[in-house]
N, C-alpha and C positions, 0 to 999 in steps of 0.2 A: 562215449558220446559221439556221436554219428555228426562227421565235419562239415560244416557251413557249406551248402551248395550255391555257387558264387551265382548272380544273376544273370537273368534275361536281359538282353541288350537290345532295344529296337531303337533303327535310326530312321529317324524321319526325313528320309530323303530329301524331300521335293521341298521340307523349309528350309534345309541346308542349299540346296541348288539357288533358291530366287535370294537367300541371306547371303552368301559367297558370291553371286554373281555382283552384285549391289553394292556389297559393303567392300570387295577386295579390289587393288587397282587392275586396267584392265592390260591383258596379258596378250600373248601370241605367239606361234613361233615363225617361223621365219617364211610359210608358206601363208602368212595372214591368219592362218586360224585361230580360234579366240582359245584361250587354257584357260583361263583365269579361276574360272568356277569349276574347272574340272580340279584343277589343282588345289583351291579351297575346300570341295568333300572330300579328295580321297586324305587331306590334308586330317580333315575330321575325324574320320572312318581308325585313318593308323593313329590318331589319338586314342579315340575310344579303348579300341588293341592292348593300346600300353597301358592306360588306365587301370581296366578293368583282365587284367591276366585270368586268362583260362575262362573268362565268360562266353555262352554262345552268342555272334551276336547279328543281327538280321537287319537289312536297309528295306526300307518300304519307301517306293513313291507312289502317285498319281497317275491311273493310268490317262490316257487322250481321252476326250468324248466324253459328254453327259454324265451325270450323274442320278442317283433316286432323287436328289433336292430338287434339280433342275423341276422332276414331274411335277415336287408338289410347288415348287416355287418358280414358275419360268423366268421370274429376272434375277435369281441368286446368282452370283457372280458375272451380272451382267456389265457391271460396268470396268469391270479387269481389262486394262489394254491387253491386246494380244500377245502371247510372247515374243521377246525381242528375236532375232532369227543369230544373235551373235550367243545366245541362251541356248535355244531350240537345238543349233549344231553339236552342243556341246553334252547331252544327254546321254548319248549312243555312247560315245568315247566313255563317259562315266560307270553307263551298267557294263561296258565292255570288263574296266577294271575290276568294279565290283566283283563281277563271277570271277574272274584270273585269279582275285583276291583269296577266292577259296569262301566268299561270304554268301548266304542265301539273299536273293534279290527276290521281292516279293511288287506286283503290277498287279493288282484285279481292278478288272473292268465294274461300271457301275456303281462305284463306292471310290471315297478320299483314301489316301493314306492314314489319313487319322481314323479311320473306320475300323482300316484290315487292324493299326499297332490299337485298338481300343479293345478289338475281337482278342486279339493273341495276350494283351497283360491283361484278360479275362478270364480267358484259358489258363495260362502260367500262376495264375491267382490261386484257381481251382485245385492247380499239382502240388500247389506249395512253394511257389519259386516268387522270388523275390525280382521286379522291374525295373530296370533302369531305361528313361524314355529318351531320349538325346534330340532334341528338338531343341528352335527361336520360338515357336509358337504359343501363345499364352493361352490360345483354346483348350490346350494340353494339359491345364490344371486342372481339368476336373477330373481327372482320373487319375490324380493322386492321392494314396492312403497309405496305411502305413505298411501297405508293401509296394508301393510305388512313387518310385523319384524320379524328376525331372532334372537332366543338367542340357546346359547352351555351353557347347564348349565357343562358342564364337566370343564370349563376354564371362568366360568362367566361372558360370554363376549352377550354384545347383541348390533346387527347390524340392523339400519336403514337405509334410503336410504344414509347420509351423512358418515355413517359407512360403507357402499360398498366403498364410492369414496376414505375416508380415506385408508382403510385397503388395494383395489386393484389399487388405482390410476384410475378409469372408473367409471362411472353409472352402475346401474345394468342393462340399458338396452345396454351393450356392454358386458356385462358377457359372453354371450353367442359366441361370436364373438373371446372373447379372448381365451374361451377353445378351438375354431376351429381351431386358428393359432398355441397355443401351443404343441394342443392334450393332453392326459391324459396317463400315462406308468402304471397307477393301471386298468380302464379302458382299456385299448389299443385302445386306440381311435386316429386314426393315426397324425391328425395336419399335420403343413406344416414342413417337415424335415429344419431341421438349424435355426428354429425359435425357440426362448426360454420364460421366464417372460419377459424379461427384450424389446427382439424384438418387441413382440408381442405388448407390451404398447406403445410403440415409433409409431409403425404404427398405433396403433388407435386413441394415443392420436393426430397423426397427421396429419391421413386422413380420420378418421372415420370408420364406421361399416364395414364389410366384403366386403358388394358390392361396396362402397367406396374406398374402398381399391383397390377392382381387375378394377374400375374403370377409377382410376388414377394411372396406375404400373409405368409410366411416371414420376410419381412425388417422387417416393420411393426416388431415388437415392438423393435428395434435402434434405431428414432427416439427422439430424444429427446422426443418434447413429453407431454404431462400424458393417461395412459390408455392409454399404444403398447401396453403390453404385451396389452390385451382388445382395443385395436381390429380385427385379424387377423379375430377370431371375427363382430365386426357387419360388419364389411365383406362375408364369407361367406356370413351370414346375411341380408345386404340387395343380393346381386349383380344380383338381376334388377332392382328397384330401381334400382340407380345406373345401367344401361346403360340401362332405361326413363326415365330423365331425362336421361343424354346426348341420348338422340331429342329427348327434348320440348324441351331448351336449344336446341339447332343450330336457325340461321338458314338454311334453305333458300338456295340458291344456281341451282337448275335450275326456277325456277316457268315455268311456259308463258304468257308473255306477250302480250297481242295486238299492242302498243306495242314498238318498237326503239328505240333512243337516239335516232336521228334525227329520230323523231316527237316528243323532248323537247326542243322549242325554243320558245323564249320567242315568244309573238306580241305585238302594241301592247295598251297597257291600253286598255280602257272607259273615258274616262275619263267620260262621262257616268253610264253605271251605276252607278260609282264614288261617285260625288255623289249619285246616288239611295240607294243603299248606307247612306251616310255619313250621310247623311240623317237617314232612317230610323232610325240607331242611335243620331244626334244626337251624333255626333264631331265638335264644333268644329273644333278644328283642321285634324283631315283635309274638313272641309270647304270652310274655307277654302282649303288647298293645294291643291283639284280647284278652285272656280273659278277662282282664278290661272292652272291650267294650261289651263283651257276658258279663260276670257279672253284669256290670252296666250302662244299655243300652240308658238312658238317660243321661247318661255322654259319647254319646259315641268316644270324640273325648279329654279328659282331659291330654292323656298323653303329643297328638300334640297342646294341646291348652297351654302347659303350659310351652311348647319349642317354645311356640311360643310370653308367655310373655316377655317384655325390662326387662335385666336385671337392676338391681339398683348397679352402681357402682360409689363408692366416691371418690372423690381428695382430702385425707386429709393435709391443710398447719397449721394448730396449735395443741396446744400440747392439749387443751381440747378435740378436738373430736380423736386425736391420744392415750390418755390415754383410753378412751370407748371403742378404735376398742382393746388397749390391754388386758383388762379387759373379756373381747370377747376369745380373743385367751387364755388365763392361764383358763377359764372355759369350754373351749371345749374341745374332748374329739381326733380329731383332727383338726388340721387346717392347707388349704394349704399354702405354702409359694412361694416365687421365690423374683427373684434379677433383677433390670434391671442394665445393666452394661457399660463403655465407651468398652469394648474388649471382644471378644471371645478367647481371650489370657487368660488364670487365672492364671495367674503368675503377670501376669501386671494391668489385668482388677479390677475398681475401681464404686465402687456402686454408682449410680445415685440414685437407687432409690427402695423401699420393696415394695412387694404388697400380700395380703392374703385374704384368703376367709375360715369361717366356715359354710357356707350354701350353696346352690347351689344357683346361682342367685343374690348374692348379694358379695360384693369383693372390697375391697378398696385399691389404689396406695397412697404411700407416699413419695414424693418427697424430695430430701433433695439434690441434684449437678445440676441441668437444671443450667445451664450457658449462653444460647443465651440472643441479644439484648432483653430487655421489660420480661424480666421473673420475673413472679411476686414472692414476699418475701414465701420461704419455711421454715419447719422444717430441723437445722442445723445438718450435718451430727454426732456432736458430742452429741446432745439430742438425737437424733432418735437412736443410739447404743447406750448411756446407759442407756436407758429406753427399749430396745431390747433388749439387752443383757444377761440379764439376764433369758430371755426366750426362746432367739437360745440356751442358752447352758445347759438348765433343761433339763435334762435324760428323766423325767416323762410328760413333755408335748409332745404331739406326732406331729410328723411334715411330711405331705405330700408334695413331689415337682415330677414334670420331670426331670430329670436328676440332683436329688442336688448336686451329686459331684461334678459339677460344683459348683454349689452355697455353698456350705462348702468350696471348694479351695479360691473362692473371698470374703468370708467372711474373712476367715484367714487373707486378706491381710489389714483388719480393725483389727486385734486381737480380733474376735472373733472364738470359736469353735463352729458348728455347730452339736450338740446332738439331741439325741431325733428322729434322720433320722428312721421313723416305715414304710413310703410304699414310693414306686417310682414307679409314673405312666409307665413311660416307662416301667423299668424291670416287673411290672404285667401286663404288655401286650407280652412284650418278652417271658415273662415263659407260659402264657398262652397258647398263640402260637406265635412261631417266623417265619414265614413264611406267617401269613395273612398280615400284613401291616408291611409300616414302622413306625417306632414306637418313632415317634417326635412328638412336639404336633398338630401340623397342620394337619397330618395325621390322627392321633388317634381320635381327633374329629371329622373327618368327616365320619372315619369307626366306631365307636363308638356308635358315640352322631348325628351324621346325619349332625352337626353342619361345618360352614364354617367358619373360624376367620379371624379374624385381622391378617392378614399377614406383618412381618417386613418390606420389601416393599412400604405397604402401605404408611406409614407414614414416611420412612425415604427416600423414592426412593433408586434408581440402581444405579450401578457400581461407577465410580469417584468419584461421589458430593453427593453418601447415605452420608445422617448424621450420627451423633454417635447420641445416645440415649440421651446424655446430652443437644443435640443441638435443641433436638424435643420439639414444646409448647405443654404444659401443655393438651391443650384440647385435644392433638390428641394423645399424650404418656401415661395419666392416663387408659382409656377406654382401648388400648392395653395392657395395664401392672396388668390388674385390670382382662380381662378376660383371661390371664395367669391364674392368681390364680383358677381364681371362674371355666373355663374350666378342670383345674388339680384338683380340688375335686368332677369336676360333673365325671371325668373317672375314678377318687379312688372308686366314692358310682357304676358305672357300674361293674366295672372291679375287686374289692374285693367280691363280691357275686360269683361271677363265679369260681375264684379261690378255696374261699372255699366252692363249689361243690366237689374241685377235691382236696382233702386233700393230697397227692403226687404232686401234682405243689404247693399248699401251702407250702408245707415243704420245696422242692428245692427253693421258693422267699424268706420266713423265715431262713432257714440254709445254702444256698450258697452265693445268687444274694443278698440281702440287705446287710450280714454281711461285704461282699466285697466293698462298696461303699465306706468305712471310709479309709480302707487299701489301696483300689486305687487311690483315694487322695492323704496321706500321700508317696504313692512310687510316683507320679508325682510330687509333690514339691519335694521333693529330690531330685530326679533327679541325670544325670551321667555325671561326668567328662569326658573331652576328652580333646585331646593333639591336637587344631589346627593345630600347627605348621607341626604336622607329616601330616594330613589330606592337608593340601597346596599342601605340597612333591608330595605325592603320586599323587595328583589333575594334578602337574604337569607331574609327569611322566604318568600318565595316557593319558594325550594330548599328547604327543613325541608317544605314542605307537599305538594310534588311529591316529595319523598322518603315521606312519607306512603302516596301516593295510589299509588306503586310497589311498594309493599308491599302494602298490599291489593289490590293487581292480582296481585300473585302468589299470594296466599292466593286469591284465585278461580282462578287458571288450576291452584293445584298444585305450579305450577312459574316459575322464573326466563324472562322473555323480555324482549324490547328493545321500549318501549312504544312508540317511536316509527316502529321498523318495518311497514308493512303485511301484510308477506310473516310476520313473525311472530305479529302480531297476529292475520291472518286464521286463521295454523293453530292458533293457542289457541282463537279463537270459533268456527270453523265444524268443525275435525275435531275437536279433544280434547271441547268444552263442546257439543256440538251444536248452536250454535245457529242459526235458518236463514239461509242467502245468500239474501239478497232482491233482489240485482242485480249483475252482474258487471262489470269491467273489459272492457277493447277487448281483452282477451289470455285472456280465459274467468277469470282468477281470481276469487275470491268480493271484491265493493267493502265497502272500511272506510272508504267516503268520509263527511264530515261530514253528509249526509242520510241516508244510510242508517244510521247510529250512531243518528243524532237518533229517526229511527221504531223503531231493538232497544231504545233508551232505558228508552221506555213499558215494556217488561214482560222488560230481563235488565239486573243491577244493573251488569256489565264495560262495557257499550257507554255506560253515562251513566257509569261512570268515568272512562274515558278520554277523553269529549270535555271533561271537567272538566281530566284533565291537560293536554288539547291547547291547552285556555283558557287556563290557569296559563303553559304553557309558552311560549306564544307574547308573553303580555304578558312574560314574564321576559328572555324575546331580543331583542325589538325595542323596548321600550321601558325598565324597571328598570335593565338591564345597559348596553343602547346609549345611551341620552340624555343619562348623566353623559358617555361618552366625546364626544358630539358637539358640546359645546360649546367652542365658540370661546373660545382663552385670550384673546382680546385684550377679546373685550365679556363673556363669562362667559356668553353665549347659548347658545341653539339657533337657529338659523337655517333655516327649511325651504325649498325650493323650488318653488312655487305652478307649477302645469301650468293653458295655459289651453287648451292643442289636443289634450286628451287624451280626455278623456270626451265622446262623441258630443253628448250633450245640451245641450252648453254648462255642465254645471258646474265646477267649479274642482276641482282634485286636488295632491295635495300629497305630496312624497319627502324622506328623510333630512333630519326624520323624518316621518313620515307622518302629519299631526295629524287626518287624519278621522277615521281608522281607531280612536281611543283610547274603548274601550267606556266606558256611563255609567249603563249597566242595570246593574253587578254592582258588591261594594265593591271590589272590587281597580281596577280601571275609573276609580272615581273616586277612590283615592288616588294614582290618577298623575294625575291633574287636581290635587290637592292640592297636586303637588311644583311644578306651573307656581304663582310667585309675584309677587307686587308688590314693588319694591324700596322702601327705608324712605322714608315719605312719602307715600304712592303706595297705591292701589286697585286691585282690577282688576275692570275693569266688562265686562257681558257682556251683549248683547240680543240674542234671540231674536224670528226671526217663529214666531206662533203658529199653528198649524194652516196654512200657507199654500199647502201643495197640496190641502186642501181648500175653501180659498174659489178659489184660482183655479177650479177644477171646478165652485163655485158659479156664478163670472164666466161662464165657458164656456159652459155648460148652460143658464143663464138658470131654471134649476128652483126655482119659488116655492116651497116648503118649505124649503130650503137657501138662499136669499137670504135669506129674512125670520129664517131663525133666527141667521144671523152678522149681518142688519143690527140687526137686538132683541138684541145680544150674549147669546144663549141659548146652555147650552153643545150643541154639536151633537151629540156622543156620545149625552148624555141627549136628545134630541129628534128620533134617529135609532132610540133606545132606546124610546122611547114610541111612537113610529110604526112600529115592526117587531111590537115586542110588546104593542102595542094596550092601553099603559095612561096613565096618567098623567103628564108629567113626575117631578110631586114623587114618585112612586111607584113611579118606576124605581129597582133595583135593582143595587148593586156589580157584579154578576156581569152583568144585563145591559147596563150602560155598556159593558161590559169587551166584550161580545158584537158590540156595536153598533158600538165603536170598529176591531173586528177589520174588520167591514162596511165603513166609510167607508173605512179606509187600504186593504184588501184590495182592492178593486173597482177604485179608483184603479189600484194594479199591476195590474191583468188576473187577480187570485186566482179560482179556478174552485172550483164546490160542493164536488170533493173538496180541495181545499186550504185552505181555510175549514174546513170540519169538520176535518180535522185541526189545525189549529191550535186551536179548541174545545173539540176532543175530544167533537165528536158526530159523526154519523151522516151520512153525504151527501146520503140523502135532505130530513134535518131541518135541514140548511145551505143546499139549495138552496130550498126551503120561509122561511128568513130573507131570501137573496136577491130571491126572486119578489116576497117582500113589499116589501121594499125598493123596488124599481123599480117599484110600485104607489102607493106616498107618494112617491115622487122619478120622475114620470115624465119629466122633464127630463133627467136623468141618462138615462138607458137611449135617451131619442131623439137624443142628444151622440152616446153609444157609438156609437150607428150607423151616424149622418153621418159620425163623424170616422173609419167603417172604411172604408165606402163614398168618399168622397171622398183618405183616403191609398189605397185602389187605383186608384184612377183617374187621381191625381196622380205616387204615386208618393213623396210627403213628407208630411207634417205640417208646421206652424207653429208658433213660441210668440206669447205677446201682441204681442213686440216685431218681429216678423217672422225672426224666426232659424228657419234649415230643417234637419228630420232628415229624409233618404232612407230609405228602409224596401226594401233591396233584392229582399226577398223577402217583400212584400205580397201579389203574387200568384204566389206558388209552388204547383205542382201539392201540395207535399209539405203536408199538412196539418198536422202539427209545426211547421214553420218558419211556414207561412202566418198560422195562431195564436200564434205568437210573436209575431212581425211584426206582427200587430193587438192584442196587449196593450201593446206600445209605442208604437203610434201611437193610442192612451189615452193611455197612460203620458208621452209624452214633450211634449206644449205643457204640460203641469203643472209637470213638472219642470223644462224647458227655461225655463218662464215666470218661476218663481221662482228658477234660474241668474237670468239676467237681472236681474231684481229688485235681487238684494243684490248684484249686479256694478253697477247704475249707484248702489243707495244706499253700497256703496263708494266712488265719484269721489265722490259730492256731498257724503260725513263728510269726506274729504280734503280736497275745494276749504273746506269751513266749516272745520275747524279750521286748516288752512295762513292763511287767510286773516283770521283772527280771533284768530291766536297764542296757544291756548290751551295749556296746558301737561300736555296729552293726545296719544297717537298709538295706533292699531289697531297690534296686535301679532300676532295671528290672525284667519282667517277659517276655520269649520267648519261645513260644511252652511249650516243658514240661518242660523247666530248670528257674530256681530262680538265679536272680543273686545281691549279697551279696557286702557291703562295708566294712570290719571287720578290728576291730583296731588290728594291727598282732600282738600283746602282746594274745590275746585270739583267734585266727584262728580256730586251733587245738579244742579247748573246743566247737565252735559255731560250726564248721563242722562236726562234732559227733552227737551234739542233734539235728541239723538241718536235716540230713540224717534218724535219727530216728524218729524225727515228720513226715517230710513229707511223710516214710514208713509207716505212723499209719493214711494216712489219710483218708483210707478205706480197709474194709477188705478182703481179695480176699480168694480165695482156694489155691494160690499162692504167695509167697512173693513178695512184689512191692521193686524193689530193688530202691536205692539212690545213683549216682555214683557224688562227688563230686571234683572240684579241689582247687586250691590257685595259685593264680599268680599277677602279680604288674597291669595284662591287662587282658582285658574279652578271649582274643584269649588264654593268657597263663593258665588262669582258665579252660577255656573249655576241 
């Protein structure tokens, strides 16, 4: 019997190019160029490779320029923005690779991509070859049968003909029919107006194809679904319509090819080119993997051959082979660790189960809580910690995890301490760069390692009825829990080389980002008292006043409407009340977004209404109503969860509950500060830096006007005030402080003449007029701006003081929007980034003083730039002094970092 001839492989380029540009974070390398989507196909492309061994396999894109639809349809893809120019660049670099690749790259003019791969698994049909299509595109199922399959490797999903019926409800051979009655709004491919998914199916699953359908319009109205009985009449009325978008849906199959199958054979990679390529784009890894295989050319696939070996992972249940894997661990030099756990709560959440890895490739789970029916006999939770025990809490053995703060907080909750914390995946990918991906582990190995895991998901299923981790057998929990480990040491041996390349992001993961992991622990168990009772109150009076403010929403509209709705909102203010849309929605509707409310403010009294309700109403949901529920019965806390890989910048961020977020401009703002309290005895102390992104800006700029005024503790506002408006200190004016302080903090963010004036409430002209002056007494500032635009284009990052990097991927974009964006934050971000920093190391060094000095004080919050303190009020006085002086010492400027701190029984009265 004559061997299975392995398939046709066509890849749909051009949906992998706009799906990778889109869906992947955005990339560059150091010369501004955008990767991102180059790196996402050819990402693809060496997928397919390994998938499919020994198949031929061909990329098709799109060539430029019209197409036959265009003739017969001139607005078909009329309403497609242009391509982006951070897209458009990155095309070339793509098919450069492609050909290096050794793959046929196929462009005909006049016709889609889905035309030529519709012409070729037509051909391939005809020889006997079996298709495999690799496309996102759903227009793609119609030319599934049973010698044609579609896989996405972007979402893993691969569709055969019973995967059409499944996923669209039809065969593929009504695909075609379905796009015709619904049309396409990306396309513009017109459909039958008033037909939607849901129509569209009803009539074919109930009359069949198109002509079918217009066959029997007779029989529409006999359907069951929602409008049968009028549909007969639009379908009559939109006939030419729907047979003009059958044309335009159908995948040509007869294109005139100059290429036959036979010409699509793989030839040998470049691999030189390759490396020049790779280069160029500054793809580490694939760099590395090209000269391994230029070095050693008969190996020349070891790196992929060897990612491409089964890992060996163990389910150890006795204590013989559990004492071997720890014998393992005390002699290695590190080793990963992780926790699986019943909660992503770590206050509550209780360990099912360890698992670790000291090689790559190999990584053992040990079970010790699986609780479902038939689980077989484990290691009891009370051997396994103390025979662990003693090696979570060794200083000298080093321990790798992703996020072990977590796994130190639920360790705690067995009394153990978790020591020894030396690297965290996440944070050396965060410090590396915090703008390529996100930086979980599911993420990181597949931007990474190339790799695709075991997703929780998988084995525990969605929403109601996912299980807990304890619930999950053995077979399917070990293999998950095991390539935790062994994934989180194969991204420590990537991701520590790279670092230390750059001895300045080494330093910020070693003296900011790791030393914080233990302290942000210890402040989350902690945690902050609050006074439900007052939090009900307020909850309640908060509904009396939101019932208020709904009432005279409706006495302005007339009429009753749902205030929270947009779609109703809109049609009270713009058709009943006329008042104007000043900017639309991605879907043409009139925007009642919170900036454009904020500009109808000024001059219609409904639009300052309801950003008043939307105020009320949002402190009522997430903080009034939610904060009594989230305290933990066993400490009477709230407990938050401190993010350090979140915000680009390096600041800290914070969930359930979200303590940045709690406004302190408004009363309501600060009687939820109020309800945070000091328990009996007890103080609660709060310091604050003072101005600190504008002395850094001072530091930065070296601008003698702005050094001498914070090193003379002069207040800056007023001395920013007198130097714009040309008078005196003493002789500045309320209004112009207020004018002047808009000035310093504005400029900082990137605020432009017209957004200054409006915040003023003057004139564009008469704001950039403040400006101009400004950067006339502060020439130091404006030659900063410049450098630090010129220099993040050319680098590609910014700095902060301490060496920490933000990427700016679209520093030099053609798009003037983004390019300007992109340079207000590369301002913006050594400020910000510098003071992150700041109160991240003067956090380690109040924890090592007070830990060390047994004061009967601990940090309970951290908020923007302020630390906020639980002090036994016998010693306030003494902790508020040295606390002010550490955290003034916890970098050194050309300017003093001033400490402003208070004492109160509440965070409001602190503040």
């Amino acid at each position: 019997m004559a061997e299975k001839q392995p398939p046709l492989i066509l890849v749909d380029g051009s949906s992998y190019l706009f799906r990778a540009f889109h869906a992947l974070p955005p990339l560059t390398n150091s010369k501004g160029q955008p990767t991102g989507a180059i790196k996402g196909v050819v990402n693809m492309l060496r997928r397919m490779e390994k998938d499919y061994p020994g198949s031929p396999v061909t990329a098709i894109f799109d060539a430029k320029g019209k197409t036959f639809r265009s003739d017969i349809y001139p607005e078909y893809k009329a309403n497609r923005p242009p391509m982006p120019d951070e897209l458009r660049s990155q095309i070339q670099p793509i098919h450069d690779i492609i050909r290096a690749m050794g793959i046929p790259l196929l462009i005909i003019d006049g016709v889609e991509a889905d035309d030529v791969i519709g012409t070729l698994t037509s051909q391939a049909i005809d020889h006997g070859m079996e298709v495999v299509v690799s496309t996102g595109d759903k227009d793609m199922a119609q030319l599934v049968n049973s010698h044609v399959t579609l896989v996405n490797t972007m979402n893993d999903t691969v569709m055969d003909r019973e995967g059409v019926e499944k996923k669209f409800g039809i065969p593929p051979e009504l695909i075609i029919d379905f796009l015709a009655l619904m049309g396409d709004k990306v396309d513009n491919i017109p459909g039958v107006a008033g037909v939607g998914e849901k129509t569209a199916l009803a009539l074919l699953q109930g009359l069949g194809n198109l002509e079918e359908i217009y066959g029997n319009l007779d029989k529409v109205k006999e359907l069951t679904f929602r409008g049968a009985k009028t549909m007969a009449a639009k379908l009559e009325a939109k006939k030419d319509d729907a047979f003009l978008s059958y044309e335009l849906a159908t995948i040509k199959t007869d294109v005139d090819l100059e290429v036959s199958l036979a010409d699509l054979k793989p030839i040998a990679e470049d691999n030189e080119k390759l490396l020049a390529l790779f280069q160029d784009l500054e793809f580490k890894t694939w760099i590395r993997e090209q000269e391994n295989i230029i070095a050693n050319p008969g190996a020349s696939n070891d790196v992929v051959e060897e990612q491409q070996q089964p890992a060996n992972y163990e389910i150890v249940t006795d204590e013989s082979a559990l004492d071997a894997w720890l014998e393992k661990l005390k002699a290695s030099d590190v080793f990963a660790f992780d926790t699986e756990t019943t909660s992503l709560n770590y206050m509550q959440a209780r360990v099912v189960g360890v698992s670790f890895a000291v090689e790559a490739g190999a990584a053992a789970y040990v079970p010790c809580a699986h609780d479902y029916m038939g689980a077989p006999e484990q290691i009891s939770e009370e051997v396994l910690f103390s025979k662990l025990k003693p090696i979570l809490e060794d200083e000298n053995i080093k321990k790798v995890g992703q996020n072990l703060k977590y796994d130190k907080s639920v360790l705690e909750n067995h009394g153990i301490q978790l020591n020894g914390i030396a690297y965290d995946t996440m944070l050396e990918s965060y410090v590396l760069n915090s703008v390529a991906t996100r930086h979980d582990m599911d993420s990181l190995a597949e931007f990474y390692l190339g790799k695709k895991t075991i997703h929780f998901e998988d084995i525990a299923g969605k929403g109601a009825k996912q299980l807990t981790f304890n619930q999950i057998e053995l077979d399917k929990a070990g293999p998950y829990a095991a390539e935790d480990a062994d994934i989180t040491l194969q991204l420590h041996q990537k991701l520590a080389p790279q670092l230390d390349d750059e001895p300045s992001l080494q330093k910020v993961l070693a003296e900011v980002e790791m030393p914080l992991v233990p302290v942000l622990s210890k402040i989350e168990r902690t945690g902050a008292l609050i006074d439900a009772n007052l939090l009900n109150t307020q909850s309640q009076e908060l509904a009396g006043r939101l019932k208020e403010l709904e009432k005279e929403a409706f006495d302005m509209a007339g009429e009753e409407f749902n205030l929270a709705s947009p779609k109703q909102l809109g049609a009270v203010m713009f058709d009943k009340l006329q008042i104007p849309a000043i900017k639309k929605t991605k879907t043409g509707a009139p925007s009642t977004a919170e900036d454009v409310l904020q500009e109808l403010a000024l001059d219609y009294p409904l639009p300052k209404l309801i950003l008043e309700y939307r105020g009320l109403a949002k402190l009522k949901s997430t903080y009034t109503d939610k904060l009594p529920q989230m305290c933990n019965p066993e400490t009477g806390r709230v407990h938050t969860s401190y993010h350090q890989a979140v915000a680009a910048t390096g600041r800290l961020s914070s969930t359930d509950p979200n303590l940045q977020n709690i406004p302190i401009k408004n009363a309501e703002g600060r009687r939820i500060r109020q309800a945070f309290i000091a328990p009996q005895g007890y103080k609660i102390l709060a310091a604050d830096y003072s101005q600190i992104e504008l002395r850094i800006m001072a530091h930065l700029s070296g601008d003698k006007g702005l050094l001498d005024a914070f090193q003379n503790d002069v207040d800056v506002h007023k001395a920013t005030a007198a130097e714009v408006f040309g008078v005196d200190v003493d002789a500045v004016t309320t209004e112009q402080r207020r004018s002047a302080k808009a000035i310093n903090f504005g400029l900082i963010y990137g605020m432009s003449a017209f957004g200054l004036g409006k915040q003023l409430n003057i004139g564009r002209n008469d704001a950039q007029g403040y400006i101009d002056k400004y950067f006339e007494r502060y020439p130091g500032v404006a030659e900063f701006m410049d450098e630090i635009r010129a220099s993040a284009a050319e680098k590609g990052y910014v700095e902060t003081l301490v060496g920490r990097r933000l990427y700016l991927p679209e520093i030099n974009s053609r798009n003037g929007m983004r390019r300007q964006a992109a340079e207000r934050t590369a301002i913006n971000a050594p400020m910000q980034g510098s003071a992150a920093d700041i109160i991240k190391k003067a956090m380690v060094m109040v924890d090592q003083w007070l830990e060390s000095d047994g004061y009967d004080a601990r940090v309970i919050m951290q908020v923007h730039d302020e630390l906020v303190l639980e002090v036994n009020e016998s010693i306030v006085d003494e902790i508020s002094d040295k606390l002010c002086q550490i955290m003034s010492s916890a970098l050194t400027l050309n300017v003093p970092l001033l400490v402003e701190a208070g004492v109160g029984n509440n965070w409001d009265e602190a503040h």
